[in-house]
Backbone bond lengths (Angstrom), bond angles and torsions (degrees), N, CA, C in turn:
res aa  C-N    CA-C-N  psi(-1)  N-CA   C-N-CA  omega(-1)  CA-C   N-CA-C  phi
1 X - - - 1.459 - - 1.536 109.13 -
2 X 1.739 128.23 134.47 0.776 131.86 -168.80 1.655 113.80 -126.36
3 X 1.441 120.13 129.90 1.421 94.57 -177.28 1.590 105.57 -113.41
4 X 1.369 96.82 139.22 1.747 112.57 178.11 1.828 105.51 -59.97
5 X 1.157 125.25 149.60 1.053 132.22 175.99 1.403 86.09 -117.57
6 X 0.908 124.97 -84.58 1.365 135.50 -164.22 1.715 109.42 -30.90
7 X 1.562 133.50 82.43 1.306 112.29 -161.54 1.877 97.37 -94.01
8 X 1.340 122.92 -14.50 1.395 118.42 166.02 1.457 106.49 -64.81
9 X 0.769 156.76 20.70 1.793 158.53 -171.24 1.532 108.77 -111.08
10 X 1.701 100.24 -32.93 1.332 106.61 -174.46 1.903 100.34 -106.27
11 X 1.333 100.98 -30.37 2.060 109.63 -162.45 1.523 72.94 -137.24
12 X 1.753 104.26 95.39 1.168 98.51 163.48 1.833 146.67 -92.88
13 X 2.079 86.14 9.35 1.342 121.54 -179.29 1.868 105.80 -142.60
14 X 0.927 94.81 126.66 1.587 91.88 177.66 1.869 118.70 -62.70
15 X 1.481 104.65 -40.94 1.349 89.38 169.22 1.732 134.15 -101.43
16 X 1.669 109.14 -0.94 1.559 95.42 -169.16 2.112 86.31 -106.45
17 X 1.841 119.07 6.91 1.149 112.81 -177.73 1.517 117.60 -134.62
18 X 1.336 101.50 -32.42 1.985 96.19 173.54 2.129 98.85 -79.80
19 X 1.210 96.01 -44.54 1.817 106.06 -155.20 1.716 103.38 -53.66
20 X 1.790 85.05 -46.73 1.630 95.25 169.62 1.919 132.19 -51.44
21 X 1.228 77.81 -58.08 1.978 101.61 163.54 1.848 103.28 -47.24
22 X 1.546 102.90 -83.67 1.445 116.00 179.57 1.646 111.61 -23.07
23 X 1.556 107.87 -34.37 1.624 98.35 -155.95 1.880 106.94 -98.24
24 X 1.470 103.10 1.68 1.343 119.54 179.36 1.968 105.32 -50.68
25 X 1.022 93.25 146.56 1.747 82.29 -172.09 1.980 99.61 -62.99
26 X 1.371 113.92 -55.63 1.677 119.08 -176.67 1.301 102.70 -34.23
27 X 0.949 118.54 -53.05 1.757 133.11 -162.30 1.856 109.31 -73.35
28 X 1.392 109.01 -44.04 1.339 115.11 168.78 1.096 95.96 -48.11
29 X 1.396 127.56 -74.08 1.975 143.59 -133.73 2.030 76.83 -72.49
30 X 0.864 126.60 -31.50 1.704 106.82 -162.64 1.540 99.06 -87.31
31 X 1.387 130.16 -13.04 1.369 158.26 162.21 1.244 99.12 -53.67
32 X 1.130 127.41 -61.59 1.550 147.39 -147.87 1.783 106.10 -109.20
33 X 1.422 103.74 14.44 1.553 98.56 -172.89 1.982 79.78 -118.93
34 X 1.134 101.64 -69.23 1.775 95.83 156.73 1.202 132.14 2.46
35 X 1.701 110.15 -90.08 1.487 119.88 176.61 1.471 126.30 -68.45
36 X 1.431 100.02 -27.00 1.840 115.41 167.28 1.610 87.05 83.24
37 X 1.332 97.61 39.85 1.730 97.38 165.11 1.353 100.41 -130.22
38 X 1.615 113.97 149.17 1.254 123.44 164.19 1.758 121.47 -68.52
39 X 1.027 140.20 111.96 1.748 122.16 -177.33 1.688 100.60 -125.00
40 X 1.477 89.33 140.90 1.389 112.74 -178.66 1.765 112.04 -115.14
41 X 1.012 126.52 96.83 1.673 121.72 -172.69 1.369 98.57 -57.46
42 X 1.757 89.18 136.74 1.434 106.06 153.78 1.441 135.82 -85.76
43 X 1.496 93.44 -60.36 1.718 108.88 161.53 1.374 96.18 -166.96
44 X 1.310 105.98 141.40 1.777 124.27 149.35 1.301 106.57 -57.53
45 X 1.804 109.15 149.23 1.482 125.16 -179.93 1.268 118.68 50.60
46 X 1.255 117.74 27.43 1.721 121.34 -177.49 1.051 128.63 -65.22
47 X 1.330 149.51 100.79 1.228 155.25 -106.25 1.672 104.73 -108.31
48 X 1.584 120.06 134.93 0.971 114.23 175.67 2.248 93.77 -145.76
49 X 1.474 64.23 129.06 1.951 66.14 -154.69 1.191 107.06 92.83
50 X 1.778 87.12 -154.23 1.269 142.50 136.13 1.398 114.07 -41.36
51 X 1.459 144.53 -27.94 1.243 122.94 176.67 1.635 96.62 -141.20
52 X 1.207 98.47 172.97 1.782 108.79 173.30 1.695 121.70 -119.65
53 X 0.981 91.59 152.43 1.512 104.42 176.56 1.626 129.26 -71.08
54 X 1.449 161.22 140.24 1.117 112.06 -146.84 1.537 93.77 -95.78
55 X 1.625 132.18 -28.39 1.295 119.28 -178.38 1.085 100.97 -134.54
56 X 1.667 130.95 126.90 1.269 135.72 176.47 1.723 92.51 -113.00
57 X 1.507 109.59 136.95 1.384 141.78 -154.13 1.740 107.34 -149.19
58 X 1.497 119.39 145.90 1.496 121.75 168.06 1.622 93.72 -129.02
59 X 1.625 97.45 148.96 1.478 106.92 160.55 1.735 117.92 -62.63
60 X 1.199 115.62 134.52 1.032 124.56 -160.18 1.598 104.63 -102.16
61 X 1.630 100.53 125.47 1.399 132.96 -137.10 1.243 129.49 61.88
62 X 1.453 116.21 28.29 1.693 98.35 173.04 2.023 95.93 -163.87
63 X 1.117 102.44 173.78 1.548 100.24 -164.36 1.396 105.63 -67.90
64 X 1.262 136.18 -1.27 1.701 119.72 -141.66 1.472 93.19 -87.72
65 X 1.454 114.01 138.27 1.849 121.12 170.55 1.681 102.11 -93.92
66 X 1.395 99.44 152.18 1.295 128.09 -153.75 1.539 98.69 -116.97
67 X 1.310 135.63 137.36 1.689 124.09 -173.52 1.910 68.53 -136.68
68 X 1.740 113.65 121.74 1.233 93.74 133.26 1.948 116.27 -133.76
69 X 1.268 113.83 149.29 1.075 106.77 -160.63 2.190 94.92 -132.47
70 X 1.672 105.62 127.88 1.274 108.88 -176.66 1.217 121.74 -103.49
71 X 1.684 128.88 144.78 1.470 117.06 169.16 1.076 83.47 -145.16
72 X 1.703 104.89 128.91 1.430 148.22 -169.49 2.233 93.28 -85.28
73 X 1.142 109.44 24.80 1.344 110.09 -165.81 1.853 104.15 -140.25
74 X 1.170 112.79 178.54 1.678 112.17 166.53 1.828 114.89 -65.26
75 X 0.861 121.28 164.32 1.632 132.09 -173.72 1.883 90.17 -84.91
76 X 1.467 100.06 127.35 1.242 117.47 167.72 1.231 127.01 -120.75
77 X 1.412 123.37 -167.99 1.428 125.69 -165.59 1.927 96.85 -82.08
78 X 1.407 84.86 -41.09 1.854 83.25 -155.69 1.730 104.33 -88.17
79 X 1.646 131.45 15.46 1.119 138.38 160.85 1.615 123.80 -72.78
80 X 2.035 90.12 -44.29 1.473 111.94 -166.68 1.227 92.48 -84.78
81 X 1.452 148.65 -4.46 1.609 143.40 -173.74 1.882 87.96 -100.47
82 X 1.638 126.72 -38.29 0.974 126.91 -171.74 1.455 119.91 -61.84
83 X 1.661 111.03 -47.54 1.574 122.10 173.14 1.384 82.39 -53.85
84 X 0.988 152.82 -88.18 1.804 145.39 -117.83 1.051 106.90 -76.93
85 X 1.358 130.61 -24.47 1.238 144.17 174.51 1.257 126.78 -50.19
86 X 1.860 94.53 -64.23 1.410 125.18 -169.85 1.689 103.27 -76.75
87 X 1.170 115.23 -28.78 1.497 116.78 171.81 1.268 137.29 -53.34
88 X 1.936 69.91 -56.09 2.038 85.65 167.61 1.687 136.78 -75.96
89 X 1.927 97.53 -5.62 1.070 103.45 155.92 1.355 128.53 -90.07
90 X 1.472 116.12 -25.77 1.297 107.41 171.56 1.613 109.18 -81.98
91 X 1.281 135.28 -6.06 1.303 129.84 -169.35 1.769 112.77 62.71
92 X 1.398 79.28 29.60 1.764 81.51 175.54 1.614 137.96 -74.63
93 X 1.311 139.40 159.12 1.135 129.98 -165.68 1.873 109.62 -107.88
94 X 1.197 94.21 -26.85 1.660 97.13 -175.18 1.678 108.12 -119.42
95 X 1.180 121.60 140.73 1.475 125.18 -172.63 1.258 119.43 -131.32
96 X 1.342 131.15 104.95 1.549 127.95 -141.19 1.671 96.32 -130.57
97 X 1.149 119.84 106.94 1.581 125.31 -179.52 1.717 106.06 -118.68
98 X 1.771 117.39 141.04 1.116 107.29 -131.14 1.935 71.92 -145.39
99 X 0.822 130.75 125.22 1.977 120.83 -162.92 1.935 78.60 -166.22
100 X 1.220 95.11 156.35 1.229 138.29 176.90 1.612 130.72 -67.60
101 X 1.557 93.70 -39.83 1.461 112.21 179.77 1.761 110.07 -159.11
102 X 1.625 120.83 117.46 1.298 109.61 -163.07 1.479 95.38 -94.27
103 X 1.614 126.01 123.35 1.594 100.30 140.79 1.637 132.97 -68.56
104 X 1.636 91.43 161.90 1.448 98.50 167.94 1.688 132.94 -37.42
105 X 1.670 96.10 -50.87 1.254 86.60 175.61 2.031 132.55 -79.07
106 X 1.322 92.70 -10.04 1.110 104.52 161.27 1.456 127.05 -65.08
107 X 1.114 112.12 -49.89 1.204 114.29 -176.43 1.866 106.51 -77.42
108 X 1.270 108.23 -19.27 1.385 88.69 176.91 1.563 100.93 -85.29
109 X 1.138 147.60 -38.95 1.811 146.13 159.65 1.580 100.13 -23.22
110 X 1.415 135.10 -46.24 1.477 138.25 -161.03 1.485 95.44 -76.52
111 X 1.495 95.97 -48.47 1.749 99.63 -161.35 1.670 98.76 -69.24
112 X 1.490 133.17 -56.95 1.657 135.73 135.75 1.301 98.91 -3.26
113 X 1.314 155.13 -105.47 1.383 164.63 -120.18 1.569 103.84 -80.24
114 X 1.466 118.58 -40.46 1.419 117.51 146.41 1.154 144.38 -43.55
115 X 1.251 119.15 -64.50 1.536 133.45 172.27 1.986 115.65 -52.62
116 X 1.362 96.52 -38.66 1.753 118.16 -172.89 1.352 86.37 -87.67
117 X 1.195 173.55 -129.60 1.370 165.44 -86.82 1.762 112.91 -99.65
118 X 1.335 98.86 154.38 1.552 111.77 -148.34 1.632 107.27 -87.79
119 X 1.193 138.50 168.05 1.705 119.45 -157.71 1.478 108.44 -87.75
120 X 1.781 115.35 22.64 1.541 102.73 160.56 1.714 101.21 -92.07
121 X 0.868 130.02 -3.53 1.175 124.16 -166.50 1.615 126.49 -129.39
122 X 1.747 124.24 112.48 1.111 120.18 -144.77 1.630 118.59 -145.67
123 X 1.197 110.38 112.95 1.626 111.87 -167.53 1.476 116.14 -84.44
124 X 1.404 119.98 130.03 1.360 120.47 -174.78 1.749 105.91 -103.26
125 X 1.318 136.81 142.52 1.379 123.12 162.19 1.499 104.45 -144.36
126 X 1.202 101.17 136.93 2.142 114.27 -145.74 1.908 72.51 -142.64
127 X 1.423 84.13 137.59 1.285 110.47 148.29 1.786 113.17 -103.11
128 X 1.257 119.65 173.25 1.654 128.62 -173.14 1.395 90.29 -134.70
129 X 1.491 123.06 146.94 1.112 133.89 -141.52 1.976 90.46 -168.10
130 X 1.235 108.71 109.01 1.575 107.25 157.85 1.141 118.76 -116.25
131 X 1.520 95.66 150.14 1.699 104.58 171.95 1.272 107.57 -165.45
132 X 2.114 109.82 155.80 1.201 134.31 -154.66 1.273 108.70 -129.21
133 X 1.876 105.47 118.36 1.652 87.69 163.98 1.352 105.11 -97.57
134 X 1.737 118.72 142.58 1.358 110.69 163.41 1.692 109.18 58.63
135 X 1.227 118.64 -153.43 1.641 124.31 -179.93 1.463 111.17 -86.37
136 X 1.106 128.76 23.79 1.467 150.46 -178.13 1.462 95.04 -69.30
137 X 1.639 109.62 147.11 1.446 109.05 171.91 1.418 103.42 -77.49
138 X 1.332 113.91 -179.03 1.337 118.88 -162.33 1.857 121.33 -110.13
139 X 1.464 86.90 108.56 1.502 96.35 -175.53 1.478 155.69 -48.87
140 X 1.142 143.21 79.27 1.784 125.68 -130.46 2.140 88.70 -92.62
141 X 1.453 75.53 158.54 1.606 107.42 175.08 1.456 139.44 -142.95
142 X 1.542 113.63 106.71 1.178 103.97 -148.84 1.609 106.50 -92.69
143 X 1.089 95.10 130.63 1.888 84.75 175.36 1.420 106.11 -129.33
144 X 1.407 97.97 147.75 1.314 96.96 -158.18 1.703 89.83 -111.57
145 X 1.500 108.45 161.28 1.282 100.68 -173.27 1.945 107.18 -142.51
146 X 1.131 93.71 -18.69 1.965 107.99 172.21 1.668 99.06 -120.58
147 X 1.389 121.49 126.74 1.225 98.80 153.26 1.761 90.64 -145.25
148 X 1.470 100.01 -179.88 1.801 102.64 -175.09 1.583 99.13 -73.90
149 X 1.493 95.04 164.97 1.809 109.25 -174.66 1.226 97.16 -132.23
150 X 1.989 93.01 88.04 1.452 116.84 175.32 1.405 120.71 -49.85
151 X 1.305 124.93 -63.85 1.435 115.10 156.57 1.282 147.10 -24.17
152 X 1.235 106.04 -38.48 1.562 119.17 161.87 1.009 120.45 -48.30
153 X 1.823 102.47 -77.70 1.544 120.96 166.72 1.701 109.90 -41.52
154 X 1.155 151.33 -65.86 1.050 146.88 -157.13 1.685 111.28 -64.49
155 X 1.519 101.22 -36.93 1.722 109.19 164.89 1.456 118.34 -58.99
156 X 1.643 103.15 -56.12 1.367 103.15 158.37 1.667 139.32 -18.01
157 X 1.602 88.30 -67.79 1.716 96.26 -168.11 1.414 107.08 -97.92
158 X 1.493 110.07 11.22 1.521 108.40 -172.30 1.979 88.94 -91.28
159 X 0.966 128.66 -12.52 1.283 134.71 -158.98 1.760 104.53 -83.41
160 X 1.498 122.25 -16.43 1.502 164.00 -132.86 1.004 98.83 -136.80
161 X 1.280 128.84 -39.02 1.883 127.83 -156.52 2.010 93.41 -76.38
162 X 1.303 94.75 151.01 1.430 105.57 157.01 1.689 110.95 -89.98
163 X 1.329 108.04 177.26 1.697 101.23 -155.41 1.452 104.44 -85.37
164 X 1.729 126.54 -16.22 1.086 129.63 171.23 2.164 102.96 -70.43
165 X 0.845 92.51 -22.50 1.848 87.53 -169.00 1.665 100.47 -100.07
166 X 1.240 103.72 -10.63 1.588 99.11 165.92 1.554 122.47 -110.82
167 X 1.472 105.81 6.16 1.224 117.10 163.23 1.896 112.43 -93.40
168 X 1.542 112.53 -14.44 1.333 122.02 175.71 1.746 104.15 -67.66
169 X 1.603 106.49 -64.02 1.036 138.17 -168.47 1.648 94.64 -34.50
170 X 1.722 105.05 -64.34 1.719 112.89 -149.35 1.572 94.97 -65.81
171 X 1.825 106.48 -41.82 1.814 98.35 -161.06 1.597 102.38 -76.32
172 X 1.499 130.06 -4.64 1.824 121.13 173.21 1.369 93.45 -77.28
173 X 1.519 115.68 -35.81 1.794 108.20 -150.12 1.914 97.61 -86.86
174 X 1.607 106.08 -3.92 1.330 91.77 164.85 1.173 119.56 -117.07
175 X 1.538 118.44 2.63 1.494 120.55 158.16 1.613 105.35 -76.73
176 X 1.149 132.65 -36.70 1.424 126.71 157.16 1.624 118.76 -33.98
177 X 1.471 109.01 -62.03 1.529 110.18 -172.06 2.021 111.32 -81.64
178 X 1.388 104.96 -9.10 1.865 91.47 171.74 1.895 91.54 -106.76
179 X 1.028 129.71 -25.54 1.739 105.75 174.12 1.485 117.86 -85.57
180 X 1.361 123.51 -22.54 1.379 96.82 173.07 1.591 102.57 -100.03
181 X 1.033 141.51 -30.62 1.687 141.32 163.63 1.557 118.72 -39.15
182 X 1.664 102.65 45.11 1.567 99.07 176.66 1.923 84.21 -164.41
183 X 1.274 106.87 159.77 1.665 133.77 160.20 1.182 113.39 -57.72
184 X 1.398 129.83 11.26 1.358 108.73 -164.76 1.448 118.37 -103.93
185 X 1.630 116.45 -159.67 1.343 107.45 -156.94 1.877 100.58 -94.31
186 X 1.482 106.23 -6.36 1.842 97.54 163.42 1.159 105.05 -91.42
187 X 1.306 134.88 -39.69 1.445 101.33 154.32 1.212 152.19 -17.75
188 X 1.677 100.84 -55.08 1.519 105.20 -178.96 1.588 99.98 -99.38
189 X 1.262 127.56 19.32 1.203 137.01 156.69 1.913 134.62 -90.98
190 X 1.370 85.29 -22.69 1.556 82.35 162.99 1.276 108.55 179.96
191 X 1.727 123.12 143.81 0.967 144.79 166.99 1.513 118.34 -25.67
192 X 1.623 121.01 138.31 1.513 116.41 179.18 1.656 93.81 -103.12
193 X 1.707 104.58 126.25 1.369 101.13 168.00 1.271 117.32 -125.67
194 X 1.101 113.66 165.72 1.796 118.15 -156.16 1.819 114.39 -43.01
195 X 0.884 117.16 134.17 1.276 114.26 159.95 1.144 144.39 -83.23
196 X 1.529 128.29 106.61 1.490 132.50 -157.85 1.734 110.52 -87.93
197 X 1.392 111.22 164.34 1.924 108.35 169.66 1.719 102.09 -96.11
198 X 1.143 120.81 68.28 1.411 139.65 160.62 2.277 115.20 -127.19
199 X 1.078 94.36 158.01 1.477 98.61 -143.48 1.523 85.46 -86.51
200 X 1.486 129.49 -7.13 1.837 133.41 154.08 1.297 102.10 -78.26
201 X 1.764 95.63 159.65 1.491 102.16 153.53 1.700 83.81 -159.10
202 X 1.467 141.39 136.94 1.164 159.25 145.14 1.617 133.46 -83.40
203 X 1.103 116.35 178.29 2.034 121.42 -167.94 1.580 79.82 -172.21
204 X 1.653 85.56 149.60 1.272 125.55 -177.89 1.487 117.85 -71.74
205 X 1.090 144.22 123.93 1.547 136.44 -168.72 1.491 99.58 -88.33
206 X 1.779 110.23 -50.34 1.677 101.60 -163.66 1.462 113.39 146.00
207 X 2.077 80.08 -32.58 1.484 103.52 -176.14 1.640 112.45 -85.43
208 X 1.355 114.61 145.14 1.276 96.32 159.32 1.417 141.25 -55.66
209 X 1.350 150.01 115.07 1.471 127.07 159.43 1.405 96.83 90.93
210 X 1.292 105.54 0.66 2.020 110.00 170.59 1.507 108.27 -116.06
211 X 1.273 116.00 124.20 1.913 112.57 -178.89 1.594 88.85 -136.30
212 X 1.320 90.36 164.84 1.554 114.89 175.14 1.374 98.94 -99.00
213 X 1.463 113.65 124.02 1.625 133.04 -175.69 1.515 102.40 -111.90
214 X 1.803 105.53 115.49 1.294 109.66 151.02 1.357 119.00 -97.66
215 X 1.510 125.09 168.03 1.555 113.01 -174.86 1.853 84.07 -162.48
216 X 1.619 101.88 143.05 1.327 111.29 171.12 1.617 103.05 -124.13
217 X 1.277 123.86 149.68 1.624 141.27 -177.72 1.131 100.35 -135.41
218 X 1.611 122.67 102.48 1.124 127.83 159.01 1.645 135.88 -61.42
219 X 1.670 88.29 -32.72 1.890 88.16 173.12 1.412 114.64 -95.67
220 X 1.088 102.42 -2.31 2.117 105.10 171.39 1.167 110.16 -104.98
221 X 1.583 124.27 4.11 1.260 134.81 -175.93 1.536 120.88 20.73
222 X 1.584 97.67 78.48 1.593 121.85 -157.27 1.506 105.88 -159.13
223 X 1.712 97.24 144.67 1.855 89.99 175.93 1.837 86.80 -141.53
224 X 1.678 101.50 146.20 1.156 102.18 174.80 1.636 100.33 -108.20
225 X 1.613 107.70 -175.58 1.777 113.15 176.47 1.584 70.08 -160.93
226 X 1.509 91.72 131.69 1.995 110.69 163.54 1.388 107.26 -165.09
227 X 1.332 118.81 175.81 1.352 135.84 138.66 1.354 137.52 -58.67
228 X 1.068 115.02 111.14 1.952 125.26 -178.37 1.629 101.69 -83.10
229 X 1.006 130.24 105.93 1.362 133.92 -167.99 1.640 94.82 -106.66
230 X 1.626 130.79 94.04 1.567 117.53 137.88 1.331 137.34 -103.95
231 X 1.075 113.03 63.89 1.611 111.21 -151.75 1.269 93.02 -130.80
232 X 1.380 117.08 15.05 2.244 120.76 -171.41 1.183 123.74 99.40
233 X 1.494 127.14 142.75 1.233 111.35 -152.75 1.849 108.37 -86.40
234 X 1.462 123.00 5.48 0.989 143.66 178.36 1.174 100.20 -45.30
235 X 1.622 114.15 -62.05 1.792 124.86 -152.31 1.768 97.86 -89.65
236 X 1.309 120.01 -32.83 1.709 131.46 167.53 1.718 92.17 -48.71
237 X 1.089 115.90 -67.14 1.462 114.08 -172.96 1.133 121.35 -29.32
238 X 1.347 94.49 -81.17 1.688 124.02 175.52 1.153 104.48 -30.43
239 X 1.947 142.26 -51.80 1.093 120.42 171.38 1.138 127.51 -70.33
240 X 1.734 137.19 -25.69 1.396 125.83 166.11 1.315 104.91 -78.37
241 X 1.201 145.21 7.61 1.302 117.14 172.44 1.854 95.11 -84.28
242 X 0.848 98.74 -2.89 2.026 105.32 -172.19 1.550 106.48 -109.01
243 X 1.445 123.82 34.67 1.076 136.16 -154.03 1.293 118.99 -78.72
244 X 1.448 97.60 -31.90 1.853 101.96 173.29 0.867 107.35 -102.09
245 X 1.709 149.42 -23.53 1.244 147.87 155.47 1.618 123.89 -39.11
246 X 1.664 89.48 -27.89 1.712 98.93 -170.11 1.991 109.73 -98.65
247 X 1.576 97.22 -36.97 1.281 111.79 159.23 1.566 121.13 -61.70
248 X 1.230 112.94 -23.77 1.619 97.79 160.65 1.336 124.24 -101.28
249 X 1.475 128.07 -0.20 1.495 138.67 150.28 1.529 100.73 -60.94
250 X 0.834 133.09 -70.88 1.736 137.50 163.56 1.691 107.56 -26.13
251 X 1.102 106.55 -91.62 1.745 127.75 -158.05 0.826 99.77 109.05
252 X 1.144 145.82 47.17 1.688 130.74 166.93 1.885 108.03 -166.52
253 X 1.527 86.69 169.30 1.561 75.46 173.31 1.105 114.92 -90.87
254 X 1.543 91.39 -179.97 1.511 107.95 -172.44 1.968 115.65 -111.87
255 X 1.851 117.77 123.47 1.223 110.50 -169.88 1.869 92.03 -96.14
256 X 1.855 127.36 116.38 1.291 112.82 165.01 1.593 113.37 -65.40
257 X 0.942 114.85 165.67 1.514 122.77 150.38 1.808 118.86 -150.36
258 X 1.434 106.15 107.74 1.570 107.59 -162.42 1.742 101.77 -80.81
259 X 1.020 135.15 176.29 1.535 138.21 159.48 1.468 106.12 -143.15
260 X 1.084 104.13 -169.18 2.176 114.52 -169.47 1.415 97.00 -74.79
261 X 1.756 130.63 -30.94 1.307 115.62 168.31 1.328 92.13 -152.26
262 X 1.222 148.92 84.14 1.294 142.65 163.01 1.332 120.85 178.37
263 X 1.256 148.97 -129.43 1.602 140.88 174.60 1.420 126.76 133.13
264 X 1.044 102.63 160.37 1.549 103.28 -165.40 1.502 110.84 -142.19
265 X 1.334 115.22 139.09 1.904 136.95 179.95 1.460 93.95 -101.23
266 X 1.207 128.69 117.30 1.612 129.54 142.22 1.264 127.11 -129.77
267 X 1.692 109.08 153.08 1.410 124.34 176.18 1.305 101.04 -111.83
268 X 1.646 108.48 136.67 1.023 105.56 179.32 1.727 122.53 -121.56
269 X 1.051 140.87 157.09 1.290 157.83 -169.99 1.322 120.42 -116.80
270 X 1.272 115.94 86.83 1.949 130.19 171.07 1.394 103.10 -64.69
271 X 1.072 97.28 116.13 1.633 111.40 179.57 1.859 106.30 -101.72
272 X 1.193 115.54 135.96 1.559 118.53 -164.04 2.251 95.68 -99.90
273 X 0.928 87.50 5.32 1.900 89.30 176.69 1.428 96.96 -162.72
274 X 1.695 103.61 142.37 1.359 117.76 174.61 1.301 140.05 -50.45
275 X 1.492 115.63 40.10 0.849 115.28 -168.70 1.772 117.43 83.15
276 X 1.204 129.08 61.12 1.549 142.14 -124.52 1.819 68.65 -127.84
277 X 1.744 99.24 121.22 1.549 106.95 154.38 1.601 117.47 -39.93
278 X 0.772 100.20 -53.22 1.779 113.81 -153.07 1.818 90.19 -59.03
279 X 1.298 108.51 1.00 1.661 106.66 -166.14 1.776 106.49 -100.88
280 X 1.423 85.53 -51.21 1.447 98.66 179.88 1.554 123.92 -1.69
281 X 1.428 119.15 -70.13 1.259 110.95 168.23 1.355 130.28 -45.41
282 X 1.391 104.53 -31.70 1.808 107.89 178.79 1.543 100.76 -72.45
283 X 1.618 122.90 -46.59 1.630 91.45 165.66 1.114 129.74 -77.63
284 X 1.462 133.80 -28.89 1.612 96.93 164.99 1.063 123.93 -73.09
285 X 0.944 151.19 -0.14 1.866 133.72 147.54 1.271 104.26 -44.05
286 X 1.302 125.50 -78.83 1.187 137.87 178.01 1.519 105.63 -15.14
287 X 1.290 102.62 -68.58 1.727 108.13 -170.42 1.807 98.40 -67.59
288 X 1.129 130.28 -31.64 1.344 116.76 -161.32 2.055 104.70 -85.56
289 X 1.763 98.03 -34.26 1.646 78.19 169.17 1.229 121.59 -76.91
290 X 1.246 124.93 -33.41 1.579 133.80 177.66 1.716 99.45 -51.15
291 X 1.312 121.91 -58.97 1.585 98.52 168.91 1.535 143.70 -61.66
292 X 1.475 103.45 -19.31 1.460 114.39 162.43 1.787 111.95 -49.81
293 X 1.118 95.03 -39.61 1.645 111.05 -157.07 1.324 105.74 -76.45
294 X 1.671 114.42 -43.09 1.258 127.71 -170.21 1.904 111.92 -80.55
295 X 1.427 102.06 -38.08 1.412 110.12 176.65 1.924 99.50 -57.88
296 X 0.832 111.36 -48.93 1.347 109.74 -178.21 1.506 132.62 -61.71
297 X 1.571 103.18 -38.90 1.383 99.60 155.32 1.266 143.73 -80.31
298 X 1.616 94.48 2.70 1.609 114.65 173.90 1.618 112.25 -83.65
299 X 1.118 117.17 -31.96 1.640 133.43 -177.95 1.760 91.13 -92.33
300 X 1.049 146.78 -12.91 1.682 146.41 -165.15 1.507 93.21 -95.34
301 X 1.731 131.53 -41.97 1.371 151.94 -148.27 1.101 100.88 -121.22
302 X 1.579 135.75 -5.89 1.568 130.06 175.47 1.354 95.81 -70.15
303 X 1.477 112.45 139.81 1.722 127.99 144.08 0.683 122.90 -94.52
304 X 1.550 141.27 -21.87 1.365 140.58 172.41 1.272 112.60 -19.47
């Protein structure tokens, strides 16, 4: 195995040859296996101002914007003024810079920019790394070398939370630790992603712009599991017009909810106590087969 130094040899322009490459869906998802974020491109060179960013991206299923911006070179002064820039024009939450060679002082500004900002907001700094076996094309590697210290932040602002948003917070962050803390087949079915103090928490189907939506209601003492459909109301359609076909893959009914371009399928779950510890396990099952079920009819109903 041989590693290229030379990464202009292969991206001999950062934007009409890495940004291009980078924004390939394969190449994203190995991007996105890295940060342990899902990313969905928006557009390359997306303009903010006077200048653009080179790839603006959202986490996929949920609003957060994505700034990532590459230099095929060492980390400089006028890159790290550029991420802050480009952020603050997009009002973005995650900031993903992708350079060749980090200095010290750079990386201590990232690790700074972490600690000082609140846990919606989170700086990534990755070096790119190639290598060749033999006449093999040439392999990229992302290593990451700054990233935010979610825990912190979440201790942080959990200290801030009112007792309803820290009662959101504790029951995702312990449906996090009993569904992925086992061998099983939701496990190897979908990614665990952070848990917020909002009364959602979602997973990735596969599909684009389609996630599996959980939701808890404490004063209706009710939890739903559905599909978040934004991808046009074309593909929303298409599944209620398949309504009993899909309701008997389920067993249950089905609640629509249409919007101006987007929509939502839920099943819902009457809970006979407010959300009573001693229950907990009975809803996440609940929530974890209902997403088996739902991921599947989302990939059954893809046209892509």
């Amino acid at each position: 195995m041989k590693r290229i130094d030379d990464l202009r040899s292969i991206w001999p322009h950062e934007e009409q040859d890495f940004s291009k490459w980078l924004a390939q869906k394969e190449n994203l998802e190995q991007l996105s296996d890295a940060i342990e974020i899902d990313l969905e491109l928006e557009e390359t060179e997306s303009p903010v101002g006077s200048f653009s960013v080179d790839i603006y991206a959202r986490e996929s299923g949920s609003s957060r914007g994505i700034i990532i911006e590459n230099q095929l070179e060492d980390t400089d002064h006028d890159h790290l003024g550029k991420i802050i820039t480009y952020a603050a024009g997009k009002d973005a939450e995650i900031i993903v810079w992708i350079v060749k060679r980090v200095r010290d002082e750079h990386k201590q500004a990232i690790g700074w920019l972490n600690q000082h900002t609140d846990e919606n907001i989170g700086f990534f700094l990755i070096e790119i790394e190639l290598w060749r076996i033999g006449d093999s094309l040439p392999a990229p590697r992302f290593n990451v070398v700054e990233r935010p210290n979610e825990w912190a932040k979440t201790v942080k602002a959990a200290e801030t939370l009112t007792p309803l948003r820290k009662f959101q917070l504790n029951f995702w962050q312990q449906f996090c630790d009993y569904a992925f803390d086992k061998d099983s087949k939701f496990s190897k079915s979908f990614s665990c992603r952070k848990a917020f103090a909002t009364n959602w928490y979602n997973l990735s189907t596969g599909v684009s712009s389609v996630v599996v939506e959980f939701t808890i209601n404490t004063s209706r003492h009710r939890a739903t599991a559905g599909l978040y459909v934004a991808k046009g109301k074309d593909w929303y359609r298409q599944l209620k017009d398949n309504q009993d076909t899909i309701e008997k893959e389920l067993g249950a009914s089905i609640e629509w909810s249409e919007g101006e371009k987007d929509g939502r399928m839920l099943l819902t779950k009457e809970l006979d106590a407010a959300f009573d510890r001693k229950e907990y396990k009975n809803y996440f099952d609940w929530f974890m087969e209902k997403a088996l079920l739902l991921k599947k009819i989302a990939n059954q109903y893809n046209t892509d």
